[in-house]
C-alpha positions as CSV (number, residue, x, y, z in Angstrom):
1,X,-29.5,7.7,10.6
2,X,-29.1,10.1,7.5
3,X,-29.4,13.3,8.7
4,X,-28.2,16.1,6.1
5,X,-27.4,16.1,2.7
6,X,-24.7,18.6,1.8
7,X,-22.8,19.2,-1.7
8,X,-19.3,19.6,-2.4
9,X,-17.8,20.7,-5.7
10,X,-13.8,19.6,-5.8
11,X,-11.1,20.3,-8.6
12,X,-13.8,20.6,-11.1
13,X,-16.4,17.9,-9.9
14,X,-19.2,17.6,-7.7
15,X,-19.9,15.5,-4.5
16,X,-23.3,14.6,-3.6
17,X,-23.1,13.2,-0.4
18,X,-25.2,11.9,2.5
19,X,-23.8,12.1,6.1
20,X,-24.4,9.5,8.8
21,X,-24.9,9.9,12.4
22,X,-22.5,6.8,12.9
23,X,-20.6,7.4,10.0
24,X,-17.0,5.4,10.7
25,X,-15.1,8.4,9.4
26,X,-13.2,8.5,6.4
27,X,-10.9,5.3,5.1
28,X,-9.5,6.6,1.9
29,X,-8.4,10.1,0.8
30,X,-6.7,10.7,-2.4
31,X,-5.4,14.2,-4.0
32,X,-6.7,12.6,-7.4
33,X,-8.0,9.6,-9.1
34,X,-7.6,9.3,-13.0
35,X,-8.4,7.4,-16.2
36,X,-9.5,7.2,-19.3
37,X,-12.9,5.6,-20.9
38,X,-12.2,4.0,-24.4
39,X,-14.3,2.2,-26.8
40,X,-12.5,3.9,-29.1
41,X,-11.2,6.4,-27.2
42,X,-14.5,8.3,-25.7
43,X,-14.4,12.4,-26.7
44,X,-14.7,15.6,-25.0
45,X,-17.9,16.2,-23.0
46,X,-18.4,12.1,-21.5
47,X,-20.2,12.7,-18.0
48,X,-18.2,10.6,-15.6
49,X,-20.7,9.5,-12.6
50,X,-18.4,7.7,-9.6
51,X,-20.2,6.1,-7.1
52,X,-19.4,4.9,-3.5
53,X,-20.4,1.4,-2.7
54,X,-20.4,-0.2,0.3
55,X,-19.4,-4.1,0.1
56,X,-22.4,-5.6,-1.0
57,X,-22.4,-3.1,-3.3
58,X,-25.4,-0.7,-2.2
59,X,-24.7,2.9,-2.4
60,X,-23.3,4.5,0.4
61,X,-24.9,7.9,-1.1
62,X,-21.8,9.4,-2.1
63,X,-21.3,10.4,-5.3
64,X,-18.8,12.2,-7.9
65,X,-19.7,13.6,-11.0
66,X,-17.2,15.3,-13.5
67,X,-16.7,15.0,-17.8
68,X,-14.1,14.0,-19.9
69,X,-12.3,17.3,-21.2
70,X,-10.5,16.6,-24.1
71,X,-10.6,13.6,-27.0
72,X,-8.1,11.4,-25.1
73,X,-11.1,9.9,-23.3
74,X,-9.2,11.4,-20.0
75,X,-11.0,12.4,-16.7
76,X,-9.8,13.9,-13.5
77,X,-11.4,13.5,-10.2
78,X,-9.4,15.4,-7.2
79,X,-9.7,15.3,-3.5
80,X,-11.6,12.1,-3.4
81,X,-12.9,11.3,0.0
82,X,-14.6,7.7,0.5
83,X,-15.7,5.7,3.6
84,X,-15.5,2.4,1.2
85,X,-12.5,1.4,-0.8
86,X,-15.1,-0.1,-3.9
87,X,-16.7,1.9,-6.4
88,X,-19.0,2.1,-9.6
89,X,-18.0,4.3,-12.8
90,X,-20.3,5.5,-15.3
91,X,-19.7,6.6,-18.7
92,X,-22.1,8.2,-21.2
93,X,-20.9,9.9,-24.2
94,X,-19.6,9.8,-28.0
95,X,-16.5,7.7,-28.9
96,X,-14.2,7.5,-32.0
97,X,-15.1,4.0,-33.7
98,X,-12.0,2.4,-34.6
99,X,-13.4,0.3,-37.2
100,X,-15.3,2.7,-39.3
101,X,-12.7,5.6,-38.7
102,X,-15.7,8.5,-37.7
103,X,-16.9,9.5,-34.4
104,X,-20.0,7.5,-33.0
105,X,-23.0,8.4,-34.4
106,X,-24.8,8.2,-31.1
107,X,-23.7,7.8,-27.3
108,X,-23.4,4.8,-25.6
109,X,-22.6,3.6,-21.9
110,X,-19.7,1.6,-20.1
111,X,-19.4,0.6,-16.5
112,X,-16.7,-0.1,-13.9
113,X,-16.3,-1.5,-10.8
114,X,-12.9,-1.2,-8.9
115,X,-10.9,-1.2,-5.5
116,X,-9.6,1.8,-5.7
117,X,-7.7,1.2,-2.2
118,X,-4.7,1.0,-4.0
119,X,-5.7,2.7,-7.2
120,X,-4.8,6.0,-8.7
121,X,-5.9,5.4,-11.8
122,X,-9.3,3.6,-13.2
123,X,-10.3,2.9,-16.5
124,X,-13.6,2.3,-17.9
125,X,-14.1,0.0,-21.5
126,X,-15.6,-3.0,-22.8
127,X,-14.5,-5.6,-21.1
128,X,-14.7,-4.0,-17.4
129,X,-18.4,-3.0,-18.5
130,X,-19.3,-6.8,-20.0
131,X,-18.0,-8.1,-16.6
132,X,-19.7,-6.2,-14.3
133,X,-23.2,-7.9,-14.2
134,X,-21.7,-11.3,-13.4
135,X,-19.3,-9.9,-10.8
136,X,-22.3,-8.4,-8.9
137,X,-24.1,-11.8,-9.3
138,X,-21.2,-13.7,-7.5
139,X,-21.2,-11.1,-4.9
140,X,-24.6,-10.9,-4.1
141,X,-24.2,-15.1,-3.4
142,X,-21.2,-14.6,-1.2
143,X,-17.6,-14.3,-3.4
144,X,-15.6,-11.7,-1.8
145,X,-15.1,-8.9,-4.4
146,X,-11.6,-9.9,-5.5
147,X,-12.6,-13.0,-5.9
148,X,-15.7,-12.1,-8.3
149,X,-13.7,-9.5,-10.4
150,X,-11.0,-12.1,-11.5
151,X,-13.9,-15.0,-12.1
152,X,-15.8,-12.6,-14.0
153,X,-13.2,-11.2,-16.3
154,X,-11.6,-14.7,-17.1
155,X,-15.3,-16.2,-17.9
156,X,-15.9,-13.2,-20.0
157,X,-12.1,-14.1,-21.5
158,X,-13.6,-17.4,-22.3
159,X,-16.0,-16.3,-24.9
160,X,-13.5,-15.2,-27.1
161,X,-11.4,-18.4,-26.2
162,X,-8.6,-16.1,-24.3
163,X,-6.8,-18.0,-21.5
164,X,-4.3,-15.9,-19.9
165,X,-2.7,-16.4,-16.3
166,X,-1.8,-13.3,-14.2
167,X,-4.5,-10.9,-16.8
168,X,-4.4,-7.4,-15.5
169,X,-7.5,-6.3,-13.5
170,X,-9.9,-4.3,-16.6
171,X,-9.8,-1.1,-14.9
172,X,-6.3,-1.4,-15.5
173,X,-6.4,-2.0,-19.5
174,X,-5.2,0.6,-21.9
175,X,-6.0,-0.1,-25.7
176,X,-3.0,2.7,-26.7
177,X,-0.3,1.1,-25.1
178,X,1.7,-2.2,-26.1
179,X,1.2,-5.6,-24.0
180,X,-0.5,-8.9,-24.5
181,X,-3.3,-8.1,-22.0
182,X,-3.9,-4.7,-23.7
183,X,-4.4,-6.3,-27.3
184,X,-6.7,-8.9,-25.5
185,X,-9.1,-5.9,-24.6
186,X,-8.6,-4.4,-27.7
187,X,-9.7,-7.6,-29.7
188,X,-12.5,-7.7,-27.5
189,X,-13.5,-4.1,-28.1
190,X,-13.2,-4.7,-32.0
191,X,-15.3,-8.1,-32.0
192,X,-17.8,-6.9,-30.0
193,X,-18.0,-3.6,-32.5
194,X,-17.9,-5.2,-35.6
195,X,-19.9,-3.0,-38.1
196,X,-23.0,-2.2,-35.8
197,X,-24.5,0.5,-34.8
198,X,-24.4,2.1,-31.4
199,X,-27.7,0.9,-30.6
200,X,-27.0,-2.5,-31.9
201,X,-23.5,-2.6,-29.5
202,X,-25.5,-1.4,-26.9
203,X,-28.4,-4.7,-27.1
204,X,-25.7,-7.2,-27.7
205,X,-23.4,-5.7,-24.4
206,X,-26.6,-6.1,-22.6
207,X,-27.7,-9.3,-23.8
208,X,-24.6,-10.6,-23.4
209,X,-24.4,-9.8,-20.0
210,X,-27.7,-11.4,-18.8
211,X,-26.6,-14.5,-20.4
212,X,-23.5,-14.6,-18.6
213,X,-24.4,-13.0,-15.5
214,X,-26.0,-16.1,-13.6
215,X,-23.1,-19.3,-15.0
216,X,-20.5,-16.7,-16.5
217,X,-21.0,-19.5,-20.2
218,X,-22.4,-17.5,-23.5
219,X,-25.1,-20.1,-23.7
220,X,-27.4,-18.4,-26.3
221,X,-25.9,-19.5,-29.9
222,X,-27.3,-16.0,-31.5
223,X,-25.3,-13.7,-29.8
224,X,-22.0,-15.7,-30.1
225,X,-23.3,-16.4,-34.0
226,X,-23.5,-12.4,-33.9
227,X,-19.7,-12.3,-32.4
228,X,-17.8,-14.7,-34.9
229,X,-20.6,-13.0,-37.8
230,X,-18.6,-9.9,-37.5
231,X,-15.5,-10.8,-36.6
232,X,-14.2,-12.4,-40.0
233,X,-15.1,-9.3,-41.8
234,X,-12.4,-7.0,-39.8
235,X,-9.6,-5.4,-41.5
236,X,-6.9,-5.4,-39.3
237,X,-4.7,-3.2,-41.3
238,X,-7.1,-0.4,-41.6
239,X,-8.1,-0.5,-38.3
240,X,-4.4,-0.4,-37.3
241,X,-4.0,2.8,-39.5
242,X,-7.3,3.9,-38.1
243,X,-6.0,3.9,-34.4
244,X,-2.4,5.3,-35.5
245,X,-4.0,8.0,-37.0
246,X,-6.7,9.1,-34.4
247,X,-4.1,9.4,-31.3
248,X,-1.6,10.9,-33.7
249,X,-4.1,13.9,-34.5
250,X,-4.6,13.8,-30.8
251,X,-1.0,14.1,-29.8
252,X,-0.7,10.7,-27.8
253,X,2.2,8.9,-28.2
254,X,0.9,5.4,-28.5
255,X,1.3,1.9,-29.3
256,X,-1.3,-0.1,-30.6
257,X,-0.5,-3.3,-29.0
258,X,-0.8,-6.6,-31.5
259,X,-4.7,-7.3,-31.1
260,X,-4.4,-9.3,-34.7
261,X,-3.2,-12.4,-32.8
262,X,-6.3,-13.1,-30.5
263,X,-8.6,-12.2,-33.3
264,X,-6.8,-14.7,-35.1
265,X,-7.4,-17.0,-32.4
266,X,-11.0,-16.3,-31.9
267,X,-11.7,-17.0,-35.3
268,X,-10.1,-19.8,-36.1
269,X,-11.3,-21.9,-32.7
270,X,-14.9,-20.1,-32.0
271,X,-17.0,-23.3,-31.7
272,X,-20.0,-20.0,-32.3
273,X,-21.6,-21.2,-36.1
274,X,-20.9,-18.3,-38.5
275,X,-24.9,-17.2,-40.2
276,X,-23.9,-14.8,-42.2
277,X,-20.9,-15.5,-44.5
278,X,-19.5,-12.1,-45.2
279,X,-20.0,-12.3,-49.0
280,X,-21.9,-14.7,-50.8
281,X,-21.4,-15.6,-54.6
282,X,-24.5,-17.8,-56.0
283,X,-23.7,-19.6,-58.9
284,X,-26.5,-18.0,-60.6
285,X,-27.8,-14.2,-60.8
286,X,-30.7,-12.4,-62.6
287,X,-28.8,-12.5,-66.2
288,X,-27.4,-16.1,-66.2
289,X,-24.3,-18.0,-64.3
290,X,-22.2,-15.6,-62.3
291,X,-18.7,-14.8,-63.4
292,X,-17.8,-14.9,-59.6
293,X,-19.3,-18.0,-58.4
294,X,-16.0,-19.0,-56.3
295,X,-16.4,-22.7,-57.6
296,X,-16.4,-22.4,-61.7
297,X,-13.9,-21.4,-63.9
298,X,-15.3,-22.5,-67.0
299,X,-18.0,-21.3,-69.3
300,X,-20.0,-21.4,-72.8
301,X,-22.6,-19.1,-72.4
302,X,-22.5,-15.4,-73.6
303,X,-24.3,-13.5,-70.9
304,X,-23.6,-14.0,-67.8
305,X,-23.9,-12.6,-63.7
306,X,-21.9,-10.2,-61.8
307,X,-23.5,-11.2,-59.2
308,X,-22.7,-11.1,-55.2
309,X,-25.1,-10.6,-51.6
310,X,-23.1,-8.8,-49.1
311,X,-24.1,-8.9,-45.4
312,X,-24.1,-5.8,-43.3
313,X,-21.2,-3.4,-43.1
314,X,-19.8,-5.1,-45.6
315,X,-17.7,-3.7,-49.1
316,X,-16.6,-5.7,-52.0
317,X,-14.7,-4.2,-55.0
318,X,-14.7,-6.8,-58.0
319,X,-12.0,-6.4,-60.8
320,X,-12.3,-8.4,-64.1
321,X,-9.3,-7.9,-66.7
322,X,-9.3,-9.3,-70.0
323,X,-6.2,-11.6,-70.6
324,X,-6.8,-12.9,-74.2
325,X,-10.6,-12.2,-74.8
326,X,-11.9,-10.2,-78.2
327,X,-15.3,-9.0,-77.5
328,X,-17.3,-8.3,-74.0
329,X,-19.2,-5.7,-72.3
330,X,-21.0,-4.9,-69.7
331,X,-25.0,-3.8,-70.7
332,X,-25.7,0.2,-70.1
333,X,-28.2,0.1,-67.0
334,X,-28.8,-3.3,-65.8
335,X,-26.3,-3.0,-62.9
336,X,-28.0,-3.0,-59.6
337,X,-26.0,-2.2,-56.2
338,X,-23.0,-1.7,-58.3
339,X,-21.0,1.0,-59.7
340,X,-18.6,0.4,-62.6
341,X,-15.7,2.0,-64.6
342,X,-14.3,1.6,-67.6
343,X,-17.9,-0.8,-69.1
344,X,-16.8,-0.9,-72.2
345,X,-14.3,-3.4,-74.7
346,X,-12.0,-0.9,-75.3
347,X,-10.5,-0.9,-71.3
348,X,-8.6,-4.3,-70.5
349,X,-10.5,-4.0,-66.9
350,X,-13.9,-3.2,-65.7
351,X,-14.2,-2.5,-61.5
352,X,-17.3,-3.0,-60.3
353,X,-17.8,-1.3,-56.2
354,X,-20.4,-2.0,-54.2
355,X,-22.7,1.0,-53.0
356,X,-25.0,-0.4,-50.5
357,X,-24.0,-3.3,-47.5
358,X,-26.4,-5.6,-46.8
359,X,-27.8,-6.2,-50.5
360,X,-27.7,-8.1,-53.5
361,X,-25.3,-6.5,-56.4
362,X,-25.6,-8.3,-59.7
363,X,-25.0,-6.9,-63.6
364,X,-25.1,-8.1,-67.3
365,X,-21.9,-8.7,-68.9
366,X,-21.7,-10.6,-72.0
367,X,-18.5,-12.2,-72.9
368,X,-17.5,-14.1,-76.2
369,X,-14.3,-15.6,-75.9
370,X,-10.9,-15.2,-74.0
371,X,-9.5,-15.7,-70.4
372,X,-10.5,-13.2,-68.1
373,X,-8.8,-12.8,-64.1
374,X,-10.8,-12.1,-61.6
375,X,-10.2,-10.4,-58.6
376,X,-12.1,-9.7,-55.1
377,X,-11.1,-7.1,-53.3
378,X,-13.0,-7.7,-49.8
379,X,-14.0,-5.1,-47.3
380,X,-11.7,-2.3,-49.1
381,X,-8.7,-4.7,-48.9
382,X,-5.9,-3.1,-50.8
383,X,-4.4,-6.7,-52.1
384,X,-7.1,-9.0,-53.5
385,X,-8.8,-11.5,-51.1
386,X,-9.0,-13.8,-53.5
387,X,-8.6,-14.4,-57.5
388,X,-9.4,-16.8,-60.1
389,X,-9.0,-17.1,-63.7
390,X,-12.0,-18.1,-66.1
391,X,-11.8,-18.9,-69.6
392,X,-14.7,-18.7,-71.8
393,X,-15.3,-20.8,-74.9
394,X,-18.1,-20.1,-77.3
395,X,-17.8,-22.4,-80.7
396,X,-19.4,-21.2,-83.8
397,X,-19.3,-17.3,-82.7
C-alpha cells in the first residue's frame, strides 16, 4: 500500500515519488543520466518529464522533471534512483528546423522509452517517439521489452524502406555525429518534416503511429502519399549547410552524417504514390501556351504563359535569356505570384521568383522571334534543376 508521497529535488531536478509499504528497495542508482532531444536540435527551456515504469509499463509513481539548459538540446538528470530499470521520456519545447533554417514556430512533443539498466545516456527524437506506440502494443500482448523495441524500430525502418542489421537502439541515435545508423534517423527526421508546420508534424507523428501501432505496416496510402509528397522537394545541400551552420554557432563540433543516401533510397523505391508533384507546368496559363510547359519547345504565337502551380513549401525561380531573339517583353502588371527583374527588351534575361508556395504564378510575355533558354531553378537550387531551349517563329512579323 502507498502510504506517503514525499518530493525530492536532485542536481537541478525534481522527484515526485510515491513510497510503498513493500517496496523491493532500490535496483538502480546512477550519479547521472544524460541526453539530448533533437528534431533539430530542441533549444533552451524543453521540460524533460522521466517516468518510472514498471514492466508492463504502468507507472511506478516515480517521476523526474528537469529542462534542457542550453541550444544543444542537452539535459542532465543526477542521482537517479529507480526500483525498475525501464522508463518513459517526455519532451516539450521549441526546436531549430533544419529544413527551413529558423527556430520552430511552435512547440512540439517527442517520446522515449529505454532500459536504462545499462544506460548513461538517452536520447529522445523522431524515430524513438514514432516507435513507441507499437512497442507498447507488443508488450501489452506479451513481447518482452527487448523484443518489442527492436520489432518496433525495424517496422518503423520499413516505411522508409531502410533494412539495416545490428541498428542501434533510437535512444542511442545522434543526428550530429557521423555513422550509417545516425544518417538513417536523420533522413527520417527530414522526411517526416518536410515543409510542415509544427502542428501538421505533430497530426502525421500521431497518425502515423495509430496506423502502425496494431501490424507495425503504414497501411493508410495518405499519410505515406504525404511522406514521398514532401520528400522530393528537399534540398539536401541547404539543409547540409543548414545543420553545419546551427552547431557551428553553437560550438559543437559535429558531423552531419551522409543522410542523402537513404533519402535517395526512399525516393526512388517508395511504392507510396506521389499527389502532389512539387511543381506543375500546364501547357496552358491565363495569357496563352506557357513558355515553361516541360514538353514544348516550339512556338508561333506572340503572347504567351509564364505560367507554374507550386505545392506547399515550395520555391521556384524561373530564368529566361534571350539567345538570338529581337523583340519581347513581359506586360507591366499582369504578373500574378511572381516577382520579376529586368521586364524589359533591353536586359538579355528576365528572373521571375515566386512569392507565395502553394499557388498558381503565371504572367504575360510576348515574344516575336529568336531562341530563348530557359532555366528552373527549384526550391532555391543554386544550379538549375532543369533547362530547355525554345525557339519561336513568327512569319510575316
Amino acid at each position: 500500500m502507498k502510504n506517503f508521497f514525499v518530493i525530492m529535488i536532485f542536481g537541478g531536478c525534481i522527484l515526485f515519488s510515491c513510497t510503498d509499504d513493500n517496496e523491493s528497495g532500490l535496483v538502480i542508482k546512477k550519479e547521472s543520466v544524460t541526453g539530448i532531444v533533437q528534431k533539430g536540435p530542441f533549444i533552451s527551456g524543453t521540460s524533460i518529464t522521466i517516468s518510472e515504469l514498471n514492466n508492463d509499463l504502468s507507472q511506478t509513481g516515480k517521476i523526474f522533471i528537469t529542462q534542457i539548459s542550453d541550444n544543444k538540446g542537452g539535459f542532465t538528470v543526477n542521482d537517479l534512483a529507480l526500483i525498475s530499470q525501464l522508463v518513459s521520456i517526455k519532451a516539450d519545447g521549441f526546436y531549430y528546423n533544419e529544413i527551413s533554417g529558423e527556430q520552430s514556430a511552435a512547440q512540439i512533443t517527442l517520446n522515449a522509452l529505454s532500459d536504462v539498466s545499462d544506460k548513461n545516456s538517452i536520447n529522445v527524437n523522431i524515430l524513438s517517439s514514432l516507435e513507441k506506440p507499437r512497442t507498447e502494443y507488443l508488450i501489452k500482448h506479451g513481447s518482452g521489452f527487448s523484443e518489442a523495441k527492436s520489432l518496433a524500430q525495424s517496422e518503423v525502418l520499413a516505411v522508409f524502406n531502410i533494412q539495416k542489421e545490428g541498428m542501434e537502439t533510437s535512444e542511442m541515435l545522434d543526428i550530429s555525429k557521423d555513422g550509417d545508423d545516425n544518417a538513417i534517423l536523420l533522413a527520417i527526421s527530414l522526411i517526416l518534416q518536410g515543409y510542415r508546420t509544427e502542428g501538421e508534424l505533430t497530426e502525421l507523428l500521431s497518425n502515423m503511429s495509430t496506423d502502425l501501432m496494431e501490424d507495425g505496416v503504414l497501411s493508410n496510402a495518405d499519410l505515406g502519399s504525404k511522406l514521398i509528397n514532401h520528400a522530393i522537394i528537399l534540398d539536401t545541400i541547404s539543409i547540409r549547410n543548414n545543420l553545419e551552420s546551427r552547431y557551428q554557432d553553437i560550438g559543437v563540433e559535429a558531423i552531419i552524417p551522409g543522410f542523402e543516401q537513404y533519402l535517395k533510397n526512399f525516393i526512388e523505391h517508395t511504392s507510396f504514390e506521389i499527389t502532389e508533384p512539387p511543381f506543375v507546368y500546364p501547357a496552358d496559363g491565363l495569357y496563352g501556351e506557357s513558355l515553361l510547359d516541360t514538353n514544348k519547345t516550339q512556338y508561333s504565337a506572340l503572347d504567351f504563359s509564364v505560367a507554374a502551380v507550386l505545392a506547399k513549401g515550395t520555391f521556384l525561380r524561373i530564368r529566361v535569356t534571350n539567345l538570338t531573339g529581337e523583340i519581347w517583353g513581359i506586360w507591366h502588371d499582369s504578373e500574378v505570384n511572381w516577382t520579376i527583374e529586368n521586364k524589359g527588351p533591353e536586359f538579355n534575361s528576365a528572373i521571375f521568383t515566386s512569392i507565395e508556395s502553394g499557388k498558381s504564378c503565371d504572367a504575360h510575355m510576348t515574344i516575336y522571334d529568336g531562341d530563348y533558354l530557359i532555366e528552373y531553378f527549384e526550391n532555391g537550387r543554386n544550379e538549375p534543376s532543369r533547362t530547355k531551349t525554345i525557339t519561336v517563329v513568327n512569319d510575316g512579323f
